[in-house]
C-alpha atoms as one frame of an Amber mdcrd trajectory, in Angstrom:
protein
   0.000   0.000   0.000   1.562   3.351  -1.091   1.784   5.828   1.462   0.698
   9.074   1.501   2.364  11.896   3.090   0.576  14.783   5.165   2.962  16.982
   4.884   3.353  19.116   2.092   7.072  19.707   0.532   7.976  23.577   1.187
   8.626  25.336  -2.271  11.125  28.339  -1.849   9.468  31.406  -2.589  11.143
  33.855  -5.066   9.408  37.363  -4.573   9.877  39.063  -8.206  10.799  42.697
  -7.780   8.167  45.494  -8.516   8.598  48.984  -8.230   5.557  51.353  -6.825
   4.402  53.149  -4.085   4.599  50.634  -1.311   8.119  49.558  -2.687   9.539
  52.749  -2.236   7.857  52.965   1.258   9.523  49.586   2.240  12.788  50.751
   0.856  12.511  54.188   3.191  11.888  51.927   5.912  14.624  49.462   5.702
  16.883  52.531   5.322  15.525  54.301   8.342  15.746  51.418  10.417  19.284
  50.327   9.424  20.326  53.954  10.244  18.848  53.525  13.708  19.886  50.047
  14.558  23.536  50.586  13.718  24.063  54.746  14.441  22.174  54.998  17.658
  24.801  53.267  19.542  27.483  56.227  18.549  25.320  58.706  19.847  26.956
  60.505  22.681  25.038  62.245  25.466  27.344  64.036  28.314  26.290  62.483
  31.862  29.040  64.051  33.765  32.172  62.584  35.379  32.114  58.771  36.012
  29.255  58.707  33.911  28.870  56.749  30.435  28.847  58.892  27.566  26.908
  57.084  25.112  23.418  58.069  24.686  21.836  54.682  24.429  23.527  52.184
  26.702  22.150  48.623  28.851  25.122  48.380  31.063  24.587  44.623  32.648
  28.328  44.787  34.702  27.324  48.288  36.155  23.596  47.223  36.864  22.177
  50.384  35.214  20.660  51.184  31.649  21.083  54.586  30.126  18.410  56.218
  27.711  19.450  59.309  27.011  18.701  61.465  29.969  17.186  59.068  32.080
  19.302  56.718  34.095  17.549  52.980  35.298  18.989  51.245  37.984  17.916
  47.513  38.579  15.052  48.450  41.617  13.584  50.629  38.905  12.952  48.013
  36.092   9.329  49.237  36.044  10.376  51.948  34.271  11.367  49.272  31.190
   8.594  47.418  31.690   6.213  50.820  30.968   8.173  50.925  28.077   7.573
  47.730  26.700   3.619  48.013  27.421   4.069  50.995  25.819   5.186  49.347
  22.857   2.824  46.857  22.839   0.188  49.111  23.332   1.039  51.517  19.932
   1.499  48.264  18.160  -2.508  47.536  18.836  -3.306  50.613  17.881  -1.586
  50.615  14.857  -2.757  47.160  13.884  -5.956  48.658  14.783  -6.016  51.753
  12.498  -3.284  49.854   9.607  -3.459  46.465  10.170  -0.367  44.131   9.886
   1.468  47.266   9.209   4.195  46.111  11.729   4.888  43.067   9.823   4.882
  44.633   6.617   7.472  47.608   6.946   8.803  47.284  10.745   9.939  43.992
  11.733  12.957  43.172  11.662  12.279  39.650  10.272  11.019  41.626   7.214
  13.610  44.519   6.971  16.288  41.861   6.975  14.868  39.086   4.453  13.881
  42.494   2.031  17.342  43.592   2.236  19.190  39.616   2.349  16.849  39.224
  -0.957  18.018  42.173  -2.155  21.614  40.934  -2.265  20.168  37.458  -3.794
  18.612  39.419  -6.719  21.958  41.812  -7.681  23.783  38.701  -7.938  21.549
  36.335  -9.318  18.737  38.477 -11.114  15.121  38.754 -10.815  13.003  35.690
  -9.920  12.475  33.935 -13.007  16.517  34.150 -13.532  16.796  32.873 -10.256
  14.359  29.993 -10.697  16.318  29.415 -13.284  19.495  28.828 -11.643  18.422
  27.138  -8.661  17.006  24.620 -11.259  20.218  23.995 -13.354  23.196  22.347
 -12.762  25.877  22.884 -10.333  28.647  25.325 -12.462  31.705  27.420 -11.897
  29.467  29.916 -12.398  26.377  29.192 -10.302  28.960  28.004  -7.094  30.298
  31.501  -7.145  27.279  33.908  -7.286  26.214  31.499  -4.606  29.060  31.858
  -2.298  29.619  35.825  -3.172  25.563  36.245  -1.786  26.630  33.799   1.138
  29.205  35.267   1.902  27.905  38.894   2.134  24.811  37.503   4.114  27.424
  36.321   6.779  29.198  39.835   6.718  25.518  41.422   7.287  24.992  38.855
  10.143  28.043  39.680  11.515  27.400  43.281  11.422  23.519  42.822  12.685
  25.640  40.642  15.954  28.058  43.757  16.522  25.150  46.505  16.129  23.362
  44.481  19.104  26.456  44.121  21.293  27.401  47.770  20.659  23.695  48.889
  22.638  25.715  46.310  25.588  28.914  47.855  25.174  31.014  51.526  24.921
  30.907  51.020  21.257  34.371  52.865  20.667  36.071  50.500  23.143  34.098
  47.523  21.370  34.719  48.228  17.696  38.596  49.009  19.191  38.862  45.315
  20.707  36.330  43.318  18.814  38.321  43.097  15.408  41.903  42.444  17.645
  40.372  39.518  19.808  40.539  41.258  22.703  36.759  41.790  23.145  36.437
  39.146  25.567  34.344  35.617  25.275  30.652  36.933  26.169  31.092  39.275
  23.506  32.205  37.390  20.271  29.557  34.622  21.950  26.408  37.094  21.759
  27.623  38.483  18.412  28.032  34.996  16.894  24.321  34.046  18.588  22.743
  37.092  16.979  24.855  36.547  13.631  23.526  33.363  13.114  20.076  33.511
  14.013  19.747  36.688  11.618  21.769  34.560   9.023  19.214  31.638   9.261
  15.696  33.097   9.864  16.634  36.100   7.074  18.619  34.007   4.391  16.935
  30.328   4.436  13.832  30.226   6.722  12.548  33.852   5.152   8.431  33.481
   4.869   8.315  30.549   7.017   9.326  32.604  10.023   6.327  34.949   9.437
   3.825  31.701   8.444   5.112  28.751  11.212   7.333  30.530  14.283   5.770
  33.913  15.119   2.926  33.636  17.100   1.979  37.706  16.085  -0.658  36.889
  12.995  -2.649  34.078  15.341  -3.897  36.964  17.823  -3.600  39.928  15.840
  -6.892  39.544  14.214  -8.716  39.915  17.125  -7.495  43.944  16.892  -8.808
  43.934  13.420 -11.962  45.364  12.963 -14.212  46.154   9.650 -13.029  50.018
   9.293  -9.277  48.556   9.955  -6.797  48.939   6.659  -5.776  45.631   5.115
  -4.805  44.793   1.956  -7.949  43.594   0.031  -9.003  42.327  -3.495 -11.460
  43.869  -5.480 -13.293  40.825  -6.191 -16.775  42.447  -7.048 -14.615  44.575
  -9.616 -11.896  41.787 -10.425 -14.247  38.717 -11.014 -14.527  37.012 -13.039
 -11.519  37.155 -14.235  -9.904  35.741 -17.507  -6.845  36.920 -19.628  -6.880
  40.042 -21.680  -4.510  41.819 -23.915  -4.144  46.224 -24.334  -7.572  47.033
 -26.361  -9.435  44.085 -25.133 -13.402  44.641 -23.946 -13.945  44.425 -20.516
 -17.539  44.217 -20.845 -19.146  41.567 -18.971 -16.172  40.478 -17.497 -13.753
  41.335 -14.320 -10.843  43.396 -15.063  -8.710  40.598 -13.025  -6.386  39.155
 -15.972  -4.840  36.475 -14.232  -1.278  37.773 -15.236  -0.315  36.517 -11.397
   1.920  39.449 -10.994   0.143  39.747  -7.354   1.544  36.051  -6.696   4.598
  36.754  -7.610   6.043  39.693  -6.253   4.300  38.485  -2.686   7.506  38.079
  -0.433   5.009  34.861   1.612   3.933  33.443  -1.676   0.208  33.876  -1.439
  -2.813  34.588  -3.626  -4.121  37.671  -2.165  -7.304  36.799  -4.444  -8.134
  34.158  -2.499  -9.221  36.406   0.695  -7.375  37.953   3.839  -4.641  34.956
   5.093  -2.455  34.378   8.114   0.316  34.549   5.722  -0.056  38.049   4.129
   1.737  40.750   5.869   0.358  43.856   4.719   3.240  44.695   3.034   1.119
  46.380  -0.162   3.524  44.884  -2.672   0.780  43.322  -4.290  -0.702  46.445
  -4.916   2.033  47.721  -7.049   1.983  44.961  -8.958  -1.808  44.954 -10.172
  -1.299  48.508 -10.403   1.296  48.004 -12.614  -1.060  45.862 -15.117  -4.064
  48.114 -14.735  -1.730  50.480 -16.232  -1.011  48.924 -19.321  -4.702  47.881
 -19.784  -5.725  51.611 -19.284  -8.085  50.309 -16.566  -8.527  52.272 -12.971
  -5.986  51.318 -10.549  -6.515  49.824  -6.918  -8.107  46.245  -8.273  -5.506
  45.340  -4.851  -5.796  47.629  -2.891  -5.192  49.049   0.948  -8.244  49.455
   2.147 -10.877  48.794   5.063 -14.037  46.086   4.724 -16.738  48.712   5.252
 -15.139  51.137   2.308 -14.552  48.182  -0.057 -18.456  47.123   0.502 -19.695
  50.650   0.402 -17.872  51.145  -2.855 -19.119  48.114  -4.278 -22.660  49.027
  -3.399 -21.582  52.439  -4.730 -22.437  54.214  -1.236 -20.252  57.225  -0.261
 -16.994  56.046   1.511 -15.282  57.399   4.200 -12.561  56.187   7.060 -13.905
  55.670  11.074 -10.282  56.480  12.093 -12.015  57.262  15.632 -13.709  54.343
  16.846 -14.216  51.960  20.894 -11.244  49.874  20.041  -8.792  52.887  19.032
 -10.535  55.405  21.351  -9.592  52.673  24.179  -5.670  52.733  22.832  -5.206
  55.743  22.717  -6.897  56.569  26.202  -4.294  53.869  27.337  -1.638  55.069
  25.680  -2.430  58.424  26.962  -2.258  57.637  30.506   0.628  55.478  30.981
   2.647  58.177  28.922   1.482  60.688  31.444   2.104  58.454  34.312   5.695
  57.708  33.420   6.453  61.205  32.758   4.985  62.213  36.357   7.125  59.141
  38.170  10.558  59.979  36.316   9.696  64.000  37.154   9.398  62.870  40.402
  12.310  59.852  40.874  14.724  60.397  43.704  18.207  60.057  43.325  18.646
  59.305  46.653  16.884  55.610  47.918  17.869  53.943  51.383  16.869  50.728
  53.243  16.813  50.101  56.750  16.949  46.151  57.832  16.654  45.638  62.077
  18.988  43.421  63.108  17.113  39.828  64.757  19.860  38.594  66.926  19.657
  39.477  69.301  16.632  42.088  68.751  18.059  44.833  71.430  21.120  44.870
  74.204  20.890  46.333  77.703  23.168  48.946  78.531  25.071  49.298  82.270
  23.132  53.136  82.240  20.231  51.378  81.409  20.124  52.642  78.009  18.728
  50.134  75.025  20.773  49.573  71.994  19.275  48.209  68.579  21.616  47.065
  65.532  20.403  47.917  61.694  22.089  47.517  58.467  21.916  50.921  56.200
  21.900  51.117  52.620  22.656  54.514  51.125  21.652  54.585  47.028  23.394
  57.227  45.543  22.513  57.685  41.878  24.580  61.073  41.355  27.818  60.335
  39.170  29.688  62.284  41.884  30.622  61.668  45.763  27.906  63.098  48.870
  27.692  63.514  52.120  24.659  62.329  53.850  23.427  63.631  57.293  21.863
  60.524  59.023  19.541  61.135  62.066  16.700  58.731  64.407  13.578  60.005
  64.829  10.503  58.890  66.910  12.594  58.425  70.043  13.722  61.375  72.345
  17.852  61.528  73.102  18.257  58.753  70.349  21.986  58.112  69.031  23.825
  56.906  66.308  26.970  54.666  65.888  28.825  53.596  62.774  30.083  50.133
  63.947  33.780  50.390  63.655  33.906  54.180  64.371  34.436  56.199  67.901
  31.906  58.901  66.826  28.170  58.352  68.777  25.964  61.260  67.913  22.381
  62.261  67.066  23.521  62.713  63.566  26.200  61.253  61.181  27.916  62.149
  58.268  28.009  59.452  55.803  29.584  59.133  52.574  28.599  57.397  49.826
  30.984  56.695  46.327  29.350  58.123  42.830  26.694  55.590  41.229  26.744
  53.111  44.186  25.308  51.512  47.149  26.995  51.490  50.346  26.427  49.812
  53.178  26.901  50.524  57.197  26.208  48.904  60.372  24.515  51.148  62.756
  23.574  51.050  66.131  20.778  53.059  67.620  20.767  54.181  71.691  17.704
  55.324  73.108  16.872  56.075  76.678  14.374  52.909  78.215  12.041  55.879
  79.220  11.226  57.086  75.808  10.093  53.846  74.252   6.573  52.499  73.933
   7.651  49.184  74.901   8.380  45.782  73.384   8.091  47.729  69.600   8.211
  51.689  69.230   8.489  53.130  65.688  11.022  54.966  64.439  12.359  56.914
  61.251  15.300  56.954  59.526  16.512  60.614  57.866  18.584  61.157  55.814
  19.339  64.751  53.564  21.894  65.215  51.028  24.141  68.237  52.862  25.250
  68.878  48.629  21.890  68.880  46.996  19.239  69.078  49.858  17.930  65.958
  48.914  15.851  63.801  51.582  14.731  60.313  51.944  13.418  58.470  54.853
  12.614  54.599  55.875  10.651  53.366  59.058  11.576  50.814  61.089  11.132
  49.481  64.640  13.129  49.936  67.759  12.701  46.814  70.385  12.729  47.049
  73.675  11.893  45.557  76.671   8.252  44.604  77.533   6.830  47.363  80.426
């Protein structure tokens, strides 16, 4: 009994090239993008003494990330984490408003497999020349446009590796040591990580990434709506369709010639005729190409077109059509959008640089003095977040006569000078001496001050002072 397989063979796609509108939008964008990926790192943006000067910087052996003005240090990953919500939130709205225009001109998936076909087609032609090719023999000829375009795919890899190490990195000191060896193991490792995965999902997987791996397309049509823009097909206008020639009656008929230019310039291989798919992108290509042949029939353009359900329906019905840019779903966004901007601007206008934590010491939980006098133990930590060295005055509150020792030092007083290294954390052992008359008992609150005697600044954290029970 012959078997039957359930598994269909994949069949490399070979997007022809078309120019048009979206083409030319797509190549803007890949430019853009490139420019930002691989310049922003050599921004500089003056922080000061012992402060990074590079404008963008995630600085994992220093604990801290660096966006431009703002400075994040690890007990303020929220502030990242509103970013990325952020993010996700103007990527709903967009889908919501342009549909899969994310996948179409933003992704990096898509920017890279444009620009990795790009090199494919200057060295082997357009797609029926590279059809071609891949069909025939193995030559001299054929093994070296093949290993030219694989070997400029790696050199793009490589550089798409470095560009992501460089946001990691000082990228002087890293372009200075990377190309000499001495960049040091983590870094060639994360470059070679990035290199290849960009090598493999933008030169050989391609389309398959977008169809099979990311999980984006499976939930994004729940943001879709009828007033959303997707790319459509005409088919009350296209159907039914048939081929034509210039000067050919399209009486009776759909102006749809079958020419399958919309097949093949689509960069997933699909038949945009066939409906809205998981596998189109939105990438408008398709338009161009129709375009393109309504042209040279001298019929009206947009048979593919970019477009919402509700227009295309109206039009067909030949009701007047208009956008519903403001609608629930994208008055919700925005409203979203709106708020957590304004609530991240209000906590960075308002972020200390000054944090400290107070932790009582358990064992034992207070000493008895020979005056009578009860003595507590805490460990202080002093968060300075200014690139240069302060002085902190330290002082107890919530007990009368209270006093404070640095372990280690002679000085007992009812405020200490502390001082604290640039862009660190520094720790002291403290104890605290407070008459037995001016506690509450077995637990009496008690505050922590502290004031920057440079800047002003003040911070405070409660705590308890133990005593015995009355």
């Amino acid at each position: 009994m012959e078997k039957v397989s359930l598994y269909a063979e994949h069949v490399k796609v070979q997007p022809k090239h078309m120019p048009g509108l979206f083409r030319s939008i797509k190549n803007w964008a890949n430019v853009a993008f490139m420019l930002i990926y691989f310049l922003t790192p050599w921004l500089r943006w003056d922080r000061g003494p012992n402060a990074p000067d590079q404008a963008i910087l995630l600085d994992l052996e220093g604990r801290r990330a660096y966006l431009l003005w703002l400075e994040i240090w690890p007990q303020e990953i929220y502030y990242l984490t509103g970013l990325l919500v952020l993010g996700a939130l103007g990527l709903f709205f967009a889908t919501a408003l342009l549909g899969r225009v994310w996948c179409g001109f933003a992704c990096i998936q898509t920017v890279f497999t444009d620009i990795f076909v790009m090199v494919e087609r200057w060295l082997e032609g357009d797609r029926n020349a590279r059809i071609k090719l891949d069909r025939g023999p193995m030559t001299v000829g054929k093994f070296t446009r093949k290993a030219i375009k694989v070997t400029i795919w790696a050199l793009i890899s490589v550089a798409t590796g470095f560009g992501w190490a460089a946001y990691f990195n000082d990228v002087p000191t890293l372009a200075a040591t990377f190309l000499t060896g001495d960049a040091g193991w983590g870094v060639y490792l994360s470059v070679g990580i990035v290199a290849g995965f960009c090598f493999l999902l933008a030169g050989w997987a391609r389309e398959q990434v977008c169809i099979y791996m990311c999980p984006w397309p499976r939930f994004q049509a729940s943001m879709f709506d009828e007033d959303s823009l997707i790319v459509t097909y005409e088919k009350w206008r296209g159907e039914p369709r048939g081929f034509a020639k210039k000067g050919t009656s399209f009486e009776n008929r759909g102006h749809c010639v079958d020419c399958t230019l919309c097949v093949q310039v689509c960069p997933t291989g699909i038949d945009i005729r066939n409906g809205s798919q998981l596998a189109c992108i939105g990438c408008g290509l398709c338009v161009d190409a129709c375009n393109s042949m309504m042209d040279r029939l001298d019929l009206p353009r947009w048979l593919i077109t970019y477009d919402s359900t509700n227009r295309q329906l109206a039009r067909a019905r030949g009701e007047p059509i208009k956008h519903r840019l403001i609608r629930p779903r994208t008055i919700i966004y925005a409203a979203l959008i709106t708020v957590l901007v304004l609530v991240m601007i209000l906590g960075v206008s308002t972020r200390s640089r000054l944090e400290v934590t107070v932790l009582h010491e358990r064992s034992p939980l207070f000493v008895t003095l020979t005056d009578g006098s009860i003595r507590n133990g805490y460990t202080l930590k002093i968060l300075n977040k200014r690139p240069e060295k302060n002085t902190y005055a330290v002082s107890l509150r919530g007990v009368e006569g209270g006093t404070l020792k640095v372990v280690g030092s002679d000085i007992e007083a009812g405020e200490l000078q502390l001082e604290v290294e640039p862009n660190s954390v520094a720790t002291f052992r403290v104890y605290a001496t407070a008459p037995q008359k001016a506690l509450e008992g077995k637990a009496t609150d008690v505050t922590f001050a502290l004031r920057n005697l440079h800047t002003g600044e003040a911070a405070s954290r409660g705590s308890l002072f133990a005593g015995p029970q009355r």
